[in-house]
VEXBAMI-325220 format. One record per residue: x negated, y negated, z of N, C-alpha, C in turn; residue in three letters. Coordinates in steps of 0.1 Angstrom, whole numbers, plus 5000, padded with zeros to 4 digits. Example, Ala and Ser with C-alpha at 12.3 -4.5 7.8 and 13.67 -1.06 7.14 Angstrom:
<zamis>
486850575078487750455078486850335078ALA487250225071486350115071487150005079SER
</zamis>
This chain:
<zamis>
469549234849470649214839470449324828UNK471449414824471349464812471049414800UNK470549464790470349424776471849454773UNK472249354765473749364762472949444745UNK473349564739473449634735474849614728UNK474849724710476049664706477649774715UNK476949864723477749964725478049924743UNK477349794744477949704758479149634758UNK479849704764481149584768481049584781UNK481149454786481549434801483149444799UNK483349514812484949544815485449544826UNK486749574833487749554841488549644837UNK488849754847490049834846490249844864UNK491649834864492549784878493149944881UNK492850014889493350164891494350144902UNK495650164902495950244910495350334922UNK495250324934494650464940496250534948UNK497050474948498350584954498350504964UNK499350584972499850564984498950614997UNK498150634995497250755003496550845003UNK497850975000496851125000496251124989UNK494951164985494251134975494451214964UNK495251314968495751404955497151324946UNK497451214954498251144944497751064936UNK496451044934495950944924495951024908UNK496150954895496850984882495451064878UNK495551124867494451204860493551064853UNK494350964845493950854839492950764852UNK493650754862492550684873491250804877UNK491550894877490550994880489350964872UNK489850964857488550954848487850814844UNK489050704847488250594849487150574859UNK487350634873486250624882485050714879UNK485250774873484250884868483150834856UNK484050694849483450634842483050544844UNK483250474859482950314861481150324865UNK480550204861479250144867479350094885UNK480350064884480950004896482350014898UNK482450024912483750034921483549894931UNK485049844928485349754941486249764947UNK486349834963487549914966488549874978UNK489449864982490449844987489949885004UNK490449845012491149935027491750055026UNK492950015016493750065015493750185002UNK492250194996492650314990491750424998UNK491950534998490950615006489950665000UNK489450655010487450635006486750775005UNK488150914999487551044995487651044983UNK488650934974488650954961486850874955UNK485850814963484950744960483950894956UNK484251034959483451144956484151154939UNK484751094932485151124920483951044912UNK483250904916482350814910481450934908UNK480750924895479750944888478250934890UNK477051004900475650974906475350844898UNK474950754911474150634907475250544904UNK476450554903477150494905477650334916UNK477750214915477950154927478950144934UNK479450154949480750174952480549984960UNK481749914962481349804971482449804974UNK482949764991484049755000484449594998UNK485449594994486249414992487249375001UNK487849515013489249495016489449425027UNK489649455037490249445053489649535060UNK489149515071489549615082489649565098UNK490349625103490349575117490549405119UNK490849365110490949215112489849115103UNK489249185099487949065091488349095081UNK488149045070487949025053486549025052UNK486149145040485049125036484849045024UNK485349015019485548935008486648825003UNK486648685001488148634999488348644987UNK489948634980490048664966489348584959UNK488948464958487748384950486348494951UNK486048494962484848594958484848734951UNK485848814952486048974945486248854932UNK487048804930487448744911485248724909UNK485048684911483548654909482248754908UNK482848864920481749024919482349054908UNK483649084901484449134890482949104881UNK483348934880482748954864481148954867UNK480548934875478948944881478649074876UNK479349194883479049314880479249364868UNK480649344859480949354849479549324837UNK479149204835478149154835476749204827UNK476449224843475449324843475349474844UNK476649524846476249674846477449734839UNK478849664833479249704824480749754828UNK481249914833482649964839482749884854UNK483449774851483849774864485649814870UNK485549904880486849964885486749934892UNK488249814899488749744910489649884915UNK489649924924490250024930491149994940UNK492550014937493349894951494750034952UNK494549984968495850074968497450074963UNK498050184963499450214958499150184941UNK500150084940500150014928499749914925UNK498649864916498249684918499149614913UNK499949634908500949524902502149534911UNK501849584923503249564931502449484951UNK502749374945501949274954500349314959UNK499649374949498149404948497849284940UNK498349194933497349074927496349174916UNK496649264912495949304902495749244888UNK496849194882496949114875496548974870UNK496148954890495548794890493948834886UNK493848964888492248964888492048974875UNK493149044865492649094852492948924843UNK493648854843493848744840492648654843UNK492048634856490548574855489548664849UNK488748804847488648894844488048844827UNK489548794826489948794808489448654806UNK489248564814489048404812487848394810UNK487148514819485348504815484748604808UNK485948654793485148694788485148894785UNK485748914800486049054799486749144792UNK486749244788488149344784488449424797UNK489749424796490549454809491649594808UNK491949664812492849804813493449764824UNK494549844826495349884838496049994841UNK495650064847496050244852496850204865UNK498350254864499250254876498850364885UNK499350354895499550404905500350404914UNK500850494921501950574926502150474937UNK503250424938503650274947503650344962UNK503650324973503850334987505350314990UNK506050204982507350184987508350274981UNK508150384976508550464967508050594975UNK507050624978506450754977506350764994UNK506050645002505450645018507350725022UNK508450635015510550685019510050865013UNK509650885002510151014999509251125000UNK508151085008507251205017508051265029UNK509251175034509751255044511551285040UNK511851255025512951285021514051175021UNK513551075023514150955023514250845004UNK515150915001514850834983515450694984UNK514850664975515650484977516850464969UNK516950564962518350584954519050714955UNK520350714962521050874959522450844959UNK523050934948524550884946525250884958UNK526250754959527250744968526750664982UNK525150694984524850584989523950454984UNK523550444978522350314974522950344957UNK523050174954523450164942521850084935UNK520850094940519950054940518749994947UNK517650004945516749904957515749814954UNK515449754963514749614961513449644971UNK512049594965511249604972510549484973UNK510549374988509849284986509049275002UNK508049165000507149155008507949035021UNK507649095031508248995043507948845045UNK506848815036506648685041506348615025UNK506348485022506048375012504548355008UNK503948314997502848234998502148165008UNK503348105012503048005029503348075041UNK503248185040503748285057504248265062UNK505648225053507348175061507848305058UNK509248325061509648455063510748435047UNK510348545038510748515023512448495023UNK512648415012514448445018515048515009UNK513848605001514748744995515248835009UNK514748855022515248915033516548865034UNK516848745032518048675037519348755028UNK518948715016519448825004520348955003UNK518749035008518549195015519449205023UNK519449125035520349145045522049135041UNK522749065031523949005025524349115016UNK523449225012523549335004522949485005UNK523649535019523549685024523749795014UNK524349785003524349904997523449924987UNK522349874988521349854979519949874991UNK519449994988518349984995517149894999UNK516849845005515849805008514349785012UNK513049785006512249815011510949725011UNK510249685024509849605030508649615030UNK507649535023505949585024505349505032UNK504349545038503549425052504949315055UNK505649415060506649355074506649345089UNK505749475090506049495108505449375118UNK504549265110504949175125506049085122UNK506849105113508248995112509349105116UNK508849215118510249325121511649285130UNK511149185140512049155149513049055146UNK512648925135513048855128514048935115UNK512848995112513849095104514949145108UNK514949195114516449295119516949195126UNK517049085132517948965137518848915125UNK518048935117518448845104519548935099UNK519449075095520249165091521549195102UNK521449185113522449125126522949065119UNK522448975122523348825119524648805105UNK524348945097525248995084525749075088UNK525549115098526749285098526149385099UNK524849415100524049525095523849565107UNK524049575120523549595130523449725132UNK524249835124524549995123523350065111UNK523249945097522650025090521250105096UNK521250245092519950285096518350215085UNK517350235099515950215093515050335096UNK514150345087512850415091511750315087UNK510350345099509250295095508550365093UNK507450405086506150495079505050425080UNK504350465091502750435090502050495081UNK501250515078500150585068500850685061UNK501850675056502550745049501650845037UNK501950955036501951065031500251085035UNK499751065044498551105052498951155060UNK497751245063498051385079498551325089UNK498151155090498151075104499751005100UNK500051075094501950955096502351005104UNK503250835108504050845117505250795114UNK506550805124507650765116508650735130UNK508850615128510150605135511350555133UNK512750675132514150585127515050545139UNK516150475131516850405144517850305137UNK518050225140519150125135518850015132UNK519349905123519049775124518949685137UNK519449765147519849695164518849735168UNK518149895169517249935179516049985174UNK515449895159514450005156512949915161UNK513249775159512549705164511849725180UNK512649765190512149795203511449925199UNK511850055195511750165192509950145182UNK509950045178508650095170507550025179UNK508049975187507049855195506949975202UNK507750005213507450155224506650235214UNK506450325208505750405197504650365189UNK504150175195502850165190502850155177UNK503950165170503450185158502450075152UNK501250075139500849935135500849965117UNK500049925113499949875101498749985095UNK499050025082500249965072501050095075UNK502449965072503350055077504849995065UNK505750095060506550045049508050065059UNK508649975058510249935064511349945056UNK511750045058513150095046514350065054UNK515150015050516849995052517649995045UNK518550085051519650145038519750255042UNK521050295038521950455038521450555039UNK520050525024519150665026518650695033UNK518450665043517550635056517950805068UNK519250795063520150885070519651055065UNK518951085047518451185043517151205052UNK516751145059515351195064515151325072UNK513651405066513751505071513051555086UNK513551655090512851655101511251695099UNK510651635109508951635106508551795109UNK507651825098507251985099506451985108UNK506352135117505452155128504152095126UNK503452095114502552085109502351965114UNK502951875110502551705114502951665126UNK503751735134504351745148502651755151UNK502051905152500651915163499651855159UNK499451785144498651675140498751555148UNK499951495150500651355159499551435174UNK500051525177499851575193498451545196UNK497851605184496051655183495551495185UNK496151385176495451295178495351225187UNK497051205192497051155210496251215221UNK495951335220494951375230493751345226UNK492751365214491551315211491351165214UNK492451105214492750915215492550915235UNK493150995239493151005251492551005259UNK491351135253490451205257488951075253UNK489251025243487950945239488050795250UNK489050725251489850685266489150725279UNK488950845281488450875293487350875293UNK486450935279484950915286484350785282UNK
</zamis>
């Protein structure tokens, strides 16, 4: 345990890490990690911005992968203030934005109950930035009078009925965060209103080398992303703007190619 010293504060600052590419993270998140005692970091933020931490620094993994949890949210609320504690900057590092269904809030709110000081440095959303890495905006005159971004499923892992909503109001974009295993529900539902023409695109790993992207209709994008493999995380846009999307540069064309054959090739031996 540290000697709490008068120039000790245990703390909590909630960074943003982006949407992915690591050059989207803010100058203000930059210097917080550079300042932190400790990092507690996401799945989802990428694990090149952990070269900005400061020698001697501690980094600890809290997120997901491949299906396990290393930690449940009771336990990260608890390393928060443990580490805080004892070693002083603690930076929760979580992807996109934490205040946009990252629970960041929930952490800075317990955080503050035991005692902490707390910051919060945004970061560059996914449902914003995953649409307009390939030229897809969520707002452009004459099509989208606006957009909505909500998560596919409830507290209780029913299917939310802001989709129901979504669906009843096509000229307003839409955008969909950890959807793709309700995708098929999804776009039945948007059927079932009329939408069976509006276009969709999906974005795996958006604005990383490894995106993928498949567009198509409210009717056909569901089969179309199942054939294509696509998985998670992956952001589900519907709406008009769907229709600005650009064609994918050579560049990410022989990136896609390169990987299916290393995936192929690793397959064979």
């Amino acid at each position: 345990m540290s000697s709490l010293t008068p120039s000790f504060v245990p703390r909590l600052t909630v960074v943003g890490a982006g949407p992915g590419d690591p050059e989207l993270l803010t100058l203000k998140g930059l210097r917080a990690l550079h300042e932190a005692d400790v990092v507690l970091y996401d799945a989802l933020a990428n694990d090149e911005l952990l070269a900005h931490m400061r020698p001697g620094a501690l980094a600890v993994f809290v997120g997901k992968r491949r299906g396990v949890r290393a930690h449940s949210q009771d336990e990260i609320n608890a390393l928060i203030v443990r580490y805080a504690w004892q070693y002083g900057h603690v930076v929760r590092l979580k992807g996109g934005d934490p205040f946009v269904f990252g629970r960041g809030r929930e952490e800075m709110l317990y955080a503050e109950a035991h005692g902490l000081a707390t910051a919060y440095v945004p970061g560059i959303s996914s449902a914003v930035a995953a649409a307009g890495s390939i030229g897809i905006p969520v707002t452009h005159r004459g099509l989208s009078e606006g957009f909505r971004v909500i998560t596919a499923t409830n507290a209780q892992g029913q299917l939310s009925n802001e989709i129901r909503q979504a669906a009843r109001t096509p000229r307003v974009t839409t955008v969909i965060l950890m959807g793709l295993n309700q995708l098929p529900t999804i776009t039945a539902l948007f059927q079932q209103f009329g939408g069976a023409t509006v276009p969709v695109a999906i974005i795996q790993n958006g604005t990383l080398p490894n995106e993928r992207i498949v567009t198509g209709t409210v009717a056909d994008v569901a089969a179309k992303a199942a054939d294509a493999g696509i998985g998670a995380p992956a952001v589900i846009v519907i709406g008009e703007v769907v229709r600005l999307v650009k064609e994918a540069p050579l560049a990410r064309v022989a990136f896609s190619v390169l990987l299916t054959v290393r995936e192929q090739y690793a397959k064979a031996a």
